[in-house]
C-alpha positions, -999 to +999 in steps of 0.1 A: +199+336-586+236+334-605+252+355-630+251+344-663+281+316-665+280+308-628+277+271-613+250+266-585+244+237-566+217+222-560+213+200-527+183+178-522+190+181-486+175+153-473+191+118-466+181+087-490+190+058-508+182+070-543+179+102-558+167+112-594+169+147-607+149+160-636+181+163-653+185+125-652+214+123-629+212+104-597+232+119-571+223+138-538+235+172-552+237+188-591+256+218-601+233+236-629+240+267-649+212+273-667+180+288-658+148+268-650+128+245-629+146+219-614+126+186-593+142+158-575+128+127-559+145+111-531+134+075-519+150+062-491+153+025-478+114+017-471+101+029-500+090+061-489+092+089-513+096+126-517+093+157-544+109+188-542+117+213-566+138+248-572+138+274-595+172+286-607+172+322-623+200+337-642+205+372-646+229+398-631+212+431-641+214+441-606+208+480-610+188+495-632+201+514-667+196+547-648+230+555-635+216+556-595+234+518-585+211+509-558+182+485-554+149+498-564+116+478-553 
């Protein structure tokens, strides 16, 4: 989760020779600001191919509008 404005970054975490992001870039990592879905697929040299995804959420309302400032469940 990031504050609205924040940059995170988004490793596919696994070695290969291509990568391709739903976001249309093809590097190993992404930074992303916005909230959503995000899936990569990472082929590496035989062919061999895999799908992962992340959700990114965006919100820093950590505490509640009641004046108490601490996590409620």
């Amino acid at each position: 989760m990031a504050c609205d404005g924040e940059t995170i970054t988004l490793d596919a975490g696994t070695e290969g020779v291509t990568y391709q992001w739903s976001t249309g870039e093809d590097t190993p990592t992404i930074d992303v600001t916005d909230a959503g879905w995000y899936v990569v697929t990472v082929t590496n040299f035989t062919g061999c191919t895999t799908i992962d995804s992340a959700f990114v959420s965006v919100d820093c309302n950590l505490y509640p509008q009641d004046g108490n400032k601490r996590w409620h469940s």
